[in-house]
OpenMM code with the backbone's topology and positions (N, CA, C; nanometers):
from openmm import Vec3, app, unit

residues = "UNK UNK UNK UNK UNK UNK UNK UNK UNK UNK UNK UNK UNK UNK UNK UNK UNK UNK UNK UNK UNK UNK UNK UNK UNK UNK UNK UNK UNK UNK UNK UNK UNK UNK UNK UNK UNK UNK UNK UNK UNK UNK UNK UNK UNK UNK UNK UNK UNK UNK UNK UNK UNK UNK UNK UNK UNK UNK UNK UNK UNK UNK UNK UNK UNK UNK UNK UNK UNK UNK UNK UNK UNK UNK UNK UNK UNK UNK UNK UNK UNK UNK UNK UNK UNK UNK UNK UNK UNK UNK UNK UNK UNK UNK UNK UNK UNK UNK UNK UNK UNK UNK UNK UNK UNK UNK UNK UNK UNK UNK UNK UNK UNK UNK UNK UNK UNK UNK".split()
positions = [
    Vec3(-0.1894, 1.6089, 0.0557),
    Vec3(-0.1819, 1.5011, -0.0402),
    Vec3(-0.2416, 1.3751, 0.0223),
    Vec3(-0.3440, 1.3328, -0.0284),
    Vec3(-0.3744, 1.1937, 0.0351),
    Vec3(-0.2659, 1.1065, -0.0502),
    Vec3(-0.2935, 0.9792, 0.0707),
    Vec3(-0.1930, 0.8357, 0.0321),
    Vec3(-0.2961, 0.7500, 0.0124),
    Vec3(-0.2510, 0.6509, -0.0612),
    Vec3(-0.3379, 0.4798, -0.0428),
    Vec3(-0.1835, 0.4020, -0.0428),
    Vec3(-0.2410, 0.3122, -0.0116),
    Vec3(-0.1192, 0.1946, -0.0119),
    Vec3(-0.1747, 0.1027, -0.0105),
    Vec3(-0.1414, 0.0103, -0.1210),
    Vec3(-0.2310, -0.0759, -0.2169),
    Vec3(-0.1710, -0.2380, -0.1834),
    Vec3(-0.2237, -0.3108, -0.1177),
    Vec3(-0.1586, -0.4678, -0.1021),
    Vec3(-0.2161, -0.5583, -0.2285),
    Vec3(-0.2157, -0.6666, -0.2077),
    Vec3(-0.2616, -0.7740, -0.3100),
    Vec3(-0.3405, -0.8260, -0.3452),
    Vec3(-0.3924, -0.8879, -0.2329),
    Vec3(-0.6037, -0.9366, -0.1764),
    Vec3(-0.5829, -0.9611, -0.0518),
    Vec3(-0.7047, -0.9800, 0.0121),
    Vec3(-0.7466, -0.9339, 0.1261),
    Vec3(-0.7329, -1.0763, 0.2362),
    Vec3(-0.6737, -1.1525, 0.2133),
    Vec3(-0.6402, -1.3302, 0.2203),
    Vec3(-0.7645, -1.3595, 0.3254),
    Vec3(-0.8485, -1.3483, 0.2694),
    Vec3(-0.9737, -1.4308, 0.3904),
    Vec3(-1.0386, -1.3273, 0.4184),
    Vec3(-1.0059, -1.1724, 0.4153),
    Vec3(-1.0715, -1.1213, 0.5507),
    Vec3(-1.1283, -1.0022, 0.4196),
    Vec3(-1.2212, -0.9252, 0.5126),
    Vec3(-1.2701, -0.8095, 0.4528),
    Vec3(-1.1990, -0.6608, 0.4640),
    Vec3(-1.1078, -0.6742, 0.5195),
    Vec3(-1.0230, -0.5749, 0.5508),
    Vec3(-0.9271, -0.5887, 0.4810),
    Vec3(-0.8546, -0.4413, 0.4138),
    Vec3(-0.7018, -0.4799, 0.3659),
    Vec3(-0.6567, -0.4557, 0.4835),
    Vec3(-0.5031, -0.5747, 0.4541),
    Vec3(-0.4287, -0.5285, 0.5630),
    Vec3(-0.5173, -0.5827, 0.6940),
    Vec3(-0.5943, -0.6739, 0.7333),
    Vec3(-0.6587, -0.6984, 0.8629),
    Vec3(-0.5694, -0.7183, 0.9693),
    Vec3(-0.5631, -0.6625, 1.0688),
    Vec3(-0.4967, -0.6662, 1.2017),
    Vec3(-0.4581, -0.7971, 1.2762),
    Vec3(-0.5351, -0.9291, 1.1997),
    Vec3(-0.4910, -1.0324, 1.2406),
    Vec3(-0.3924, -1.0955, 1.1702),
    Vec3(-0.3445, -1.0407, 1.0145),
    Vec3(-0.2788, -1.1009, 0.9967),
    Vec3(-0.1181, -1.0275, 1.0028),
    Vec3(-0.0120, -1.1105, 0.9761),
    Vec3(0.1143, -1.0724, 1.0079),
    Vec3(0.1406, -0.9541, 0.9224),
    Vec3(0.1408, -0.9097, 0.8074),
    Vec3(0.1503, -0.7633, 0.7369),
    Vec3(0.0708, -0.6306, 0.8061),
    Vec3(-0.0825, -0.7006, 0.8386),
    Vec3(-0.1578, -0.6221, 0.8944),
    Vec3(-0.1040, -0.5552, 1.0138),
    Vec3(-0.0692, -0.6499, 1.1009),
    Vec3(0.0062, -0.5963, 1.2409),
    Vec3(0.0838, -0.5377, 1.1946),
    Vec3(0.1968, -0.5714, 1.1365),
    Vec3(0.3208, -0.5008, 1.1037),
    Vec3(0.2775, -0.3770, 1.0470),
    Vec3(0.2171, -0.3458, 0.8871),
    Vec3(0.1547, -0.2402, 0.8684),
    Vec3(0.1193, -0.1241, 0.9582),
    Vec3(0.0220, -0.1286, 1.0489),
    Vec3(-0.0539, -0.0887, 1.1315),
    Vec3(0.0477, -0.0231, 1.2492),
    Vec3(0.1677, -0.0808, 1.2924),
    Vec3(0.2501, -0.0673, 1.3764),
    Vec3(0.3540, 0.0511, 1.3015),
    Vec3(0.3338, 0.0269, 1.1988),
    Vec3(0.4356, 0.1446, 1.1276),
    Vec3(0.3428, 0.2451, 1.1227),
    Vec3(0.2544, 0.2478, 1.0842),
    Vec3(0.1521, 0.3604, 1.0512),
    Vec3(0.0993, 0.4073, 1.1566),
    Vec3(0.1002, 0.3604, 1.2740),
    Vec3(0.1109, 0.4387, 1.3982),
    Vec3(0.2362, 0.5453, 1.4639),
    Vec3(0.3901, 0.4504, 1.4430),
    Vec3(0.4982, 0.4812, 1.4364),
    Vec3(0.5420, 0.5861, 1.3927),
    Vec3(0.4929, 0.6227, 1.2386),
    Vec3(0.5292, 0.7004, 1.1816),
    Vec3(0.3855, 0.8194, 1.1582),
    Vec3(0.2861, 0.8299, 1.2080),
    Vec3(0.2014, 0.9451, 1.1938),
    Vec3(0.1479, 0.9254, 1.0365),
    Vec3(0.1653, 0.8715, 0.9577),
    Vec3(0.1170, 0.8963, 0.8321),
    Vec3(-0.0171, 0.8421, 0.8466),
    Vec3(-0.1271, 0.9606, 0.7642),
    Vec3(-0.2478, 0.9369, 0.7560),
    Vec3(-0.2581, 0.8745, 0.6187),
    Vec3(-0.3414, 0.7717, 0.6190),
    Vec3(-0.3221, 0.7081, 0.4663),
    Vec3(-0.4774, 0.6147, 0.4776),
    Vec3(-0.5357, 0.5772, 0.3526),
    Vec3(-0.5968, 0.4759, 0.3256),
    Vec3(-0.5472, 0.3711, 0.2696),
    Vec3(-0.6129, 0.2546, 0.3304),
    Vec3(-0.5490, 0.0809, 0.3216),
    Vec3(-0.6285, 0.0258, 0.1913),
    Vec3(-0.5970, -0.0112, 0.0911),
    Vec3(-0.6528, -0.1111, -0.0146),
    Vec3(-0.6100, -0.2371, -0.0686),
    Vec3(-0.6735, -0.3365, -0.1359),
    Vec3(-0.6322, -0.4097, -0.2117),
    Vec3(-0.6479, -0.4335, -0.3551),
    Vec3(-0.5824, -0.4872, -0.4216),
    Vec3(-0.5411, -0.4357, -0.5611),
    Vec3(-0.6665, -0.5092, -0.6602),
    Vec3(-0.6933, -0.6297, -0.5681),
    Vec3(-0.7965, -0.7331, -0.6021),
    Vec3(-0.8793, -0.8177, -0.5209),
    Vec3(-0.9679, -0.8553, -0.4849),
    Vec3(-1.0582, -0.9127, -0.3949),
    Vec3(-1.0718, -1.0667, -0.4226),
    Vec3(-0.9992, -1.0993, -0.5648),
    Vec3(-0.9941, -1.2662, -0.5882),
    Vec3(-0.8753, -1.3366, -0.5303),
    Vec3(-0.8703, -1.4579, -0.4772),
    Vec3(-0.7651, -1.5279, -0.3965),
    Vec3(-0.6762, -1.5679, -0.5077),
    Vec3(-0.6986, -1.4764, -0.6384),
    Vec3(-0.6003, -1.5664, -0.7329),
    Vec3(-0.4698, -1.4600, -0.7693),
    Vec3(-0.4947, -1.3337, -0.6555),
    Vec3(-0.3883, -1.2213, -0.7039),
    Vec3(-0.3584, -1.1583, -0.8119),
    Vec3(-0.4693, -1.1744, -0.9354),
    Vec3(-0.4663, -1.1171, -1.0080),
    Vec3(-0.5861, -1.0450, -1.0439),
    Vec3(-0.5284, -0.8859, -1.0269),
    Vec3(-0.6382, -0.7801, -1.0861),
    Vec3(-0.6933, -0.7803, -1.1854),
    Vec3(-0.8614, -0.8062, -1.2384),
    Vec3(-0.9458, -0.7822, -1.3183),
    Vec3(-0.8843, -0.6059, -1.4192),
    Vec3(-0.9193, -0.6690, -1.5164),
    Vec3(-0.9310, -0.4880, -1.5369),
    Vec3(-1.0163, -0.4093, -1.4817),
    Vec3(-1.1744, -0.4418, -1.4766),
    Vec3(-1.2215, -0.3910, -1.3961),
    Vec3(-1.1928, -0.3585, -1.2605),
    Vec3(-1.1372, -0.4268, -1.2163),
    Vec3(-1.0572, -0.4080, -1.0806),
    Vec3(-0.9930, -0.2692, -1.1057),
    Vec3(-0.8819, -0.3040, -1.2170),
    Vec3(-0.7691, -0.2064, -1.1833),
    Vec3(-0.8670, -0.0327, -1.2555),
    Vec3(-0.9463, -0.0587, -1.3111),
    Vec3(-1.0143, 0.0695, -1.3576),
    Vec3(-1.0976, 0.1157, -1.2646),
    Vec3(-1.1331, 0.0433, -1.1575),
    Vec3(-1.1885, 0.0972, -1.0310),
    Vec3(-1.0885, 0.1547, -0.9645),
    Vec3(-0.9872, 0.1174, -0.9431),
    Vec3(-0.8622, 0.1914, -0.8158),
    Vec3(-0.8865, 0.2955, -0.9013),
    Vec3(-0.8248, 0.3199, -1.0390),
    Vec3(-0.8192, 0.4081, -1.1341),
    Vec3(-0.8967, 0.5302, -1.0915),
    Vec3(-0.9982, 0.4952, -1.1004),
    Vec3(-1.0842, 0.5967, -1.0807),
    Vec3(-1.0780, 0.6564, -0.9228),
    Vec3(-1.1159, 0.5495, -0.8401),
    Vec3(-1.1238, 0.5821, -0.7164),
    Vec3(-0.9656, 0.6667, -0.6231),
    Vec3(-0.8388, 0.6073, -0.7074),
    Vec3(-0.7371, 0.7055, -0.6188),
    Vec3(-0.6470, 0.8053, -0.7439),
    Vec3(-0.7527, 0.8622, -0.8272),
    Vec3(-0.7060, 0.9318, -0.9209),
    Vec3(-0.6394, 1.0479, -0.8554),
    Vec3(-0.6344, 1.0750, -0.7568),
    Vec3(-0.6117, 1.1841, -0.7145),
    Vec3(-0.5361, 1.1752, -0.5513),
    Vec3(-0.4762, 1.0576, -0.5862),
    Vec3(-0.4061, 1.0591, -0.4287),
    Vec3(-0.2499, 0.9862, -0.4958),
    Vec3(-0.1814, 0.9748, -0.4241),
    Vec3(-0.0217, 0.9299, -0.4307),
    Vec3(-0.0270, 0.7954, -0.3775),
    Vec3(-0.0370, 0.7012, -0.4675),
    Vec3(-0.0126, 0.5565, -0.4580),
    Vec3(0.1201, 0.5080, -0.4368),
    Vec3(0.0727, 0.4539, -0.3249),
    Vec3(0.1883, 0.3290, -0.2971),
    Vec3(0.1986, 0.2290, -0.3210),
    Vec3(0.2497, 0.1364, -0.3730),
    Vec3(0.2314, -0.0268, -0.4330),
    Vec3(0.3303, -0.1314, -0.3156),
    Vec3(0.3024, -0.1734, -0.2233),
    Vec3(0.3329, -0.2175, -0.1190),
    Vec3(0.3778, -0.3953, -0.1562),
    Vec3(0.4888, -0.4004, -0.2191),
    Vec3(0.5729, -0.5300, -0.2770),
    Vec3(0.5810, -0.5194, -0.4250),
    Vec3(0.6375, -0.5821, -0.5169),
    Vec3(0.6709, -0.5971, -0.6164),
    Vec3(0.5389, -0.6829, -0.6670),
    Vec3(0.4961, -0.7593, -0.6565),
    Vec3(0.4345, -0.8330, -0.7181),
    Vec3(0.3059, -0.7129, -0.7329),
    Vec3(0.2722, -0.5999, -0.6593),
    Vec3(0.1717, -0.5296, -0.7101),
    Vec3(0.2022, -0.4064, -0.7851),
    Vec3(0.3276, -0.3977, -0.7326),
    Vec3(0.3945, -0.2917, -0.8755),
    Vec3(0.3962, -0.3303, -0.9926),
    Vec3(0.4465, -0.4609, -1.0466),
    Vec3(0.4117, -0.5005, -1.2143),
    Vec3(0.2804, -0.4667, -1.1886),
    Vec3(0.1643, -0.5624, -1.1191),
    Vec3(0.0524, -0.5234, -1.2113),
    Vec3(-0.0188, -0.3868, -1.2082),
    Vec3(0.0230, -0.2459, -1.1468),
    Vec3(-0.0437, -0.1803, -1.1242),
    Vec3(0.0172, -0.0719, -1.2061),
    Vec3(0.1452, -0.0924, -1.2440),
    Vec3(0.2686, 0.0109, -1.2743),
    Vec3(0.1991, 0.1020, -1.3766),
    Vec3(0.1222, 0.0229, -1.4595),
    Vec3(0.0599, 0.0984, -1.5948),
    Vec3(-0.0802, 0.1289, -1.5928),
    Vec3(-0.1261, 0.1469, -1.4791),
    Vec3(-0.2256, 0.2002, -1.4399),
    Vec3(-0.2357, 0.3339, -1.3598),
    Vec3(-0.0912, 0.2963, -1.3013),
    Vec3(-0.0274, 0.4597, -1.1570),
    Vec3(0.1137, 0.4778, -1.2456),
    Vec3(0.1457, 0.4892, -1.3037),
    Vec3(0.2891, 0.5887, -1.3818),
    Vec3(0.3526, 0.6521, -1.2836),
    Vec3(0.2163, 0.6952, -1.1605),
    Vec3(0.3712, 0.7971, -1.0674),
    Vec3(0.3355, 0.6976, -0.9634),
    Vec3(0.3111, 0.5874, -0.8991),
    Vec3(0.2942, 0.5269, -0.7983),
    Vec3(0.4717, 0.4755, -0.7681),
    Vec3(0.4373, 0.4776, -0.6204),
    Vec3(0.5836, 0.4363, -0.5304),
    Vec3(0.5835, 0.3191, -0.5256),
    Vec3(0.6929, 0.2118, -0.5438),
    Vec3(0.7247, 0.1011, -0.4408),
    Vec3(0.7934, 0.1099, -0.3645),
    Vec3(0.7254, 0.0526, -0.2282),
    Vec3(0.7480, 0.0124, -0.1025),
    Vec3(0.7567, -0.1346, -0.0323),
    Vec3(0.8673, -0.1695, 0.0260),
    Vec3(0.8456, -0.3295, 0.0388),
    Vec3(0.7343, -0.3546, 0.1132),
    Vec3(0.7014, -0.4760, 0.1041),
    Vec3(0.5667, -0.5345, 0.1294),
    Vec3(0.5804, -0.5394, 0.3087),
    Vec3(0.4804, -0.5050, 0.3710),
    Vec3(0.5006, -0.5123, 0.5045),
    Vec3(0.5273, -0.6922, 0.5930),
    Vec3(0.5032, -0.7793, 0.4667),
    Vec3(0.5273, -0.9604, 0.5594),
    Vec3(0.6614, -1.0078, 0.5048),
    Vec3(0.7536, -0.8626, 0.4327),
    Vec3(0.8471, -0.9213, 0.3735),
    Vec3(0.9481, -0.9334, 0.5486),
    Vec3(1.0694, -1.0460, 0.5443),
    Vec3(1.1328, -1.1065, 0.6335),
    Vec3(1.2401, -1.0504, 0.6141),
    Vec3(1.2772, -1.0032, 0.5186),
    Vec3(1.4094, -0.8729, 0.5971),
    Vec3(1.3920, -0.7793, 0.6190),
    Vec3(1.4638, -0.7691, 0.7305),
    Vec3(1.4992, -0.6614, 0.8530),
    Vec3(1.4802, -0.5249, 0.7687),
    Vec3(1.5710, -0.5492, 0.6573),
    Vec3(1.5978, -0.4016, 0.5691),
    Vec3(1.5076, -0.3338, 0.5110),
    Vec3(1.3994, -0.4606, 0.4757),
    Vec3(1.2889, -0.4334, 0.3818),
    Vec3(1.1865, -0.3150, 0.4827),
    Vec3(1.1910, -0.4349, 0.5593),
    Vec3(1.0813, -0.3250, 0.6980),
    Vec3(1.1291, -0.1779, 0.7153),
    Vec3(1.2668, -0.2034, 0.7304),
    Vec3(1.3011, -0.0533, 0.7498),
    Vec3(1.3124, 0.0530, 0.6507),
    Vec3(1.3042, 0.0115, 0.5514),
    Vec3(1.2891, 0.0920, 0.4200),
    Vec3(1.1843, 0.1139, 0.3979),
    Vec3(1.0499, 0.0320, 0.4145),
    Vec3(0.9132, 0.0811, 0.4769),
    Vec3(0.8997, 0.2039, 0.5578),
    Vec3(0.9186, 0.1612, 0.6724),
    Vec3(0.9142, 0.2621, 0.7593),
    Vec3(0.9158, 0.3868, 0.6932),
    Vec3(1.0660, 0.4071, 0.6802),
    Vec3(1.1529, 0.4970, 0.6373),
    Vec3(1.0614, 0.6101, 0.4991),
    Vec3(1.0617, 0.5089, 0.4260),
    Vec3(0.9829, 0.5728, 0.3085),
    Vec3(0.8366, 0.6092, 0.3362),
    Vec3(0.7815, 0.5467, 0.4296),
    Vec3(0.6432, 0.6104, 0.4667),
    Vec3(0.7109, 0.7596, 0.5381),
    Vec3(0.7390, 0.7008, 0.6177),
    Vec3(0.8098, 0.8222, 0.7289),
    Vec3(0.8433, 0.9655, 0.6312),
    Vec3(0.8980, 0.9432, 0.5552),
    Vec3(0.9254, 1.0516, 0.4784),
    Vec3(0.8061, 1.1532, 0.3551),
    Vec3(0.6999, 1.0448, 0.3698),
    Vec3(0.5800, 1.0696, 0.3147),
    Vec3(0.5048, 1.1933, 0.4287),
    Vec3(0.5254, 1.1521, 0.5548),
    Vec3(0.4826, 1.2416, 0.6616),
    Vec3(0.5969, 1.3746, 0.6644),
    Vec3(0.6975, 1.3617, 0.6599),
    Vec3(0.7548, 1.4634, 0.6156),
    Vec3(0.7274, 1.5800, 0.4860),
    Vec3(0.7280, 1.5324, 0.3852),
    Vec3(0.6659, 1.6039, 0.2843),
    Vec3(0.5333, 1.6935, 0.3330),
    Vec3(0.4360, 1.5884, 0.4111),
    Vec3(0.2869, 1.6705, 0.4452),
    Vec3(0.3148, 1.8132, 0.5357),
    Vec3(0.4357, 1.7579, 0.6408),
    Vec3(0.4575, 1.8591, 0.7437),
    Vec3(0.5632, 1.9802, 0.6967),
    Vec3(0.5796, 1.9596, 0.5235),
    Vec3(0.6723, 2.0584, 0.4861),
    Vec3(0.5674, 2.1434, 0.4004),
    Vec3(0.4726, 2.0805, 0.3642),
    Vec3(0.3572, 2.1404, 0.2768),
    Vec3(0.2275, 2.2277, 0.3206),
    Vec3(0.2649, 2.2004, 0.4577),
    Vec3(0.1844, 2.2690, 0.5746),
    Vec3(0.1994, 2.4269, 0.6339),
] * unit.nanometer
topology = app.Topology()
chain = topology.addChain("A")
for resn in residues:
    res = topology.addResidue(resn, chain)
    for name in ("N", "CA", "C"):
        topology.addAtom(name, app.Element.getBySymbol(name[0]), res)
């Protein structure tokens, strides 16, 4: 089963998720942590956080066929009716402790599934 895990925009950089910033690290540190192979996206490329339709009919197309993750709430409303089976997962710059670990956790268990399907 491929994964994506979908952030918000790309805040400055050309990378989702870029390694310099604080989600990115954090991200990146779990996804090492936990073995899950996944691709990194963003939901929109404008600094205004809100997905074009065209936008969202590109993911559409492009992760028609993988198990979306929606990585915070604010990209679950806008994506919810575009992915029907997509997961939320807290956002990796969220500041509680719990949130992170329910990250983890729920990725973590994404790698489980692969190694039960194997």
């Amino acid at each position: 089963m491929k994964i994506v895990l979908i952030g918000g925009n790309p805040k400055g950089y050309n990378v989702p998720f870029h390694p310099s910033t604080k989600s990115g690290k954090r991200l990146r540190q779990i996804i090492e942590q936990t073995g899950i192979s996944c691709e990194l996206t963003n939901m929109t490329n404008n600094l205004d956080d809100n997905p074009t339709r065209e936008e969202i009919n590109e993911l559409k197309e492009r992760y028609k066929r993988y198990q979306v993750i929606f990585l915070g709430r604010f990209v679950e409303k806008a994506l919810k009716d575009a992915f029907p089976s997509g997961i939320y997962l807290p956002h990796p710059a969220s500041r509680r402790n719990a949130d992170l670990i329910r990250l983890t956790m729920g990725l973590a268990d994404f790698v489980d599934q692969e190694d039960r399907e194997d």
